[in-house]
N, C-alpha and C positions, 0 to 999 in steps of 0.2 A: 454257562452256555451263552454263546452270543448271541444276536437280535438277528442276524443272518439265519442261522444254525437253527433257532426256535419259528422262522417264518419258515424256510424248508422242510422241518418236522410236521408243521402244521400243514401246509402243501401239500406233502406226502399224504398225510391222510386224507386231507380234504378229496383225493384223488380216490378214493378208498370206499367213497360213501356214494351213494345216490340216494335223493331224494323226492318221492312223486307225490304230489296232491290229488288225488280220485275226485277228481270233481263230474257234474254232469244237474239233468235239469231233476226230479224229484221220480223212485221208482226205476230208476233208468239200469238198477244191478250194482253199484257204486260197493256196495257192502259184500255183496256175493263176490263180487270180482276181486275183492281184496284179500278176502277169506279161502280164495282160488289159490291167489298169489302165494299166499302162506303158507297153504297147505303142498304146494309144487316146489314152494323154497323150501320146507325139510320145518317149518316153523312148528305146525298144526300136523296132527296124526289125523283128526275129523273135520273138517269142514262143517261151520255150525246153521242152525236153520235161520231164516229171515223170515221167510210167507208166516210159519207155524208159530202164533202169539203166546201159546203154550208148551211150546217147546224144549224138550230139556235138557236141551245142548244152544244156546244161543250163540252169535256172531262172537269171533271175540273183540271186535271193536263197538260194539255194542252193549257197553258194561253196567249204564246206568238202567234201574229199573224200569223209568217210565218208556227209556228205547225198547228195553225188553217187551213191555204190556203195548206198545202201539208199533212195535213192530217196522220204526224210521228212525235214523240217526238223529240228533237233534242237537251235538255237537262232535268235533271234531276228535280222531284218534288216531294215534300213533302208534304203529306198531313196526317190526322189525324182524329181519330175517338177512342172515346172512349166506349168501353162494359163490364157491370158487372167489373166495377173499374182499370179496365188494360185499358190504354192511347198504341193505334198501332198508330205507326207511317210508312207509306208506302211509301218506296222510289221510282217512279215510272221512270225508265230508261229508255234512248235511246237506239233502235238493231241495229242501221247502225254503220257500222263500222268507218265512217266518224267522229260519237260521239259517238267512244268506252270511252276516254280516260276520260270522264264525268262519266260513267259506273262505271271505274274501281278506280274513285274516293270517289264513290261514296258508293263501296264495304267498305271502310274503317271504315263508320260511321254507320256499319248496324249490328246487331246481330246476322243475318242467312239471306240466299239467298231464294226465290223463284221463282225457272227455270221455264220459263212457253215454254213447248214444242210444236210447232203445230202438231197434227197427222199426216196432209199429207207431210209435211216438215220432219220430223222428227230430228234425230241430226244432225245442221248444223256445219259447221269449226267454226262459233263467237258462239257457245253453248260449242262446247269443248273448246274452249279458254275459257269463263267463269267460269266452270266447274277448269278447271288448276286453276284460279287466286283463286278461291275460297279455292281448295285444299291448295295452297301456303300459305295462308293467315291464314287458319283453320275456314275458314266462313260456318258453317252448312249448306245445300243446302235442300229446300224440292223442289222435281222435280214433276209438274202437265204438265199432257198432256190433251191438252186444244183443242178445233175445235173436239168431238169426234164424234157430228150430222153428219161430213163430211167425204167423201171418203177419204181413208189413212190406216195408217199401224195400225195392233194392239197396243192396249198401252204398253202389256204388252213388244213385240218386242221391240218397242223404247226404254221403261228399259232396253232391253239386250243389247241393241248397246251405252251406255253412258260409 
């Protein structure tokens, strides 16, 4: 196979795949929204709990024990689901700033962000910093505000303040 031939092959798929990083500031649905995604791409039959610390069906990017017992991501996961021939792959990220630096590694190996904002929260300090690292980087950002069943700000407000 020539060096032509094997760049075009790899092209071709590369065309094939999407890649997002769930990022957002700590709290904000990051895990719920992923477990959304999965469950709607054909991935997940159940959608797993987050709030319930005793749960016994957990996230399923939530694998390690101590994420299970407190109930927050605390490093990053990768999971995957394929629809109508496009392979997503979803990087599901820690908001505490404790495991930013998971986050911000994790920014590197994504093709675009999505910021998941809570309504009542709105934009916190670790969402404009993400927002920054993203700009720096040229990482595409699609921005959802998310919790909108619940008391909080308008959505469209929150756009104005990003």
């Amino acid at each position: 196979m020539s060096t032509a031939t094997a760049e075009s092959q790899i092209t071709k798929e590369a065309k094939k795949r999407r890649t997002f990083a769930i990022i957002s500031h700590p709290d904000a649905g990051k895990t719920t929204l992923t477990e959304k995604l999965l469950l709607y791409g054909g991935a997940l039959h159940e959608a797993g709990s987050i709030r319930a610390r005793k749960a016994t069906r957990h996230a399923a990017s939530d694998w390690m024990s101590i994420e299970q017992e407190r109930g927050i991501s605390v490093t990053s996961s990768v999971l995957r689901f394929e629809k109508d021939g496009i392979k997503y792959n979803l990087l599901d990220t820690p908001g505490h700033k404790d495991f930013s630096e998971d986050t911000l590694r994790t920014l590197v190996a994504a093709d675009s962000g999505l910021m998941v904002i809570d309504v009542a929260k709105g934009v916190e300090e670790q969402t404009e910093k993400l927002f920054e690292v993203c700009k720096l980087r040229e990482v595409p950002v699609i921005t959802f505000v998310n919790k909108c069943d619940r008391p909080g700000m308008e959505p469209l407000e929150i756009l104005s303040n990003i």
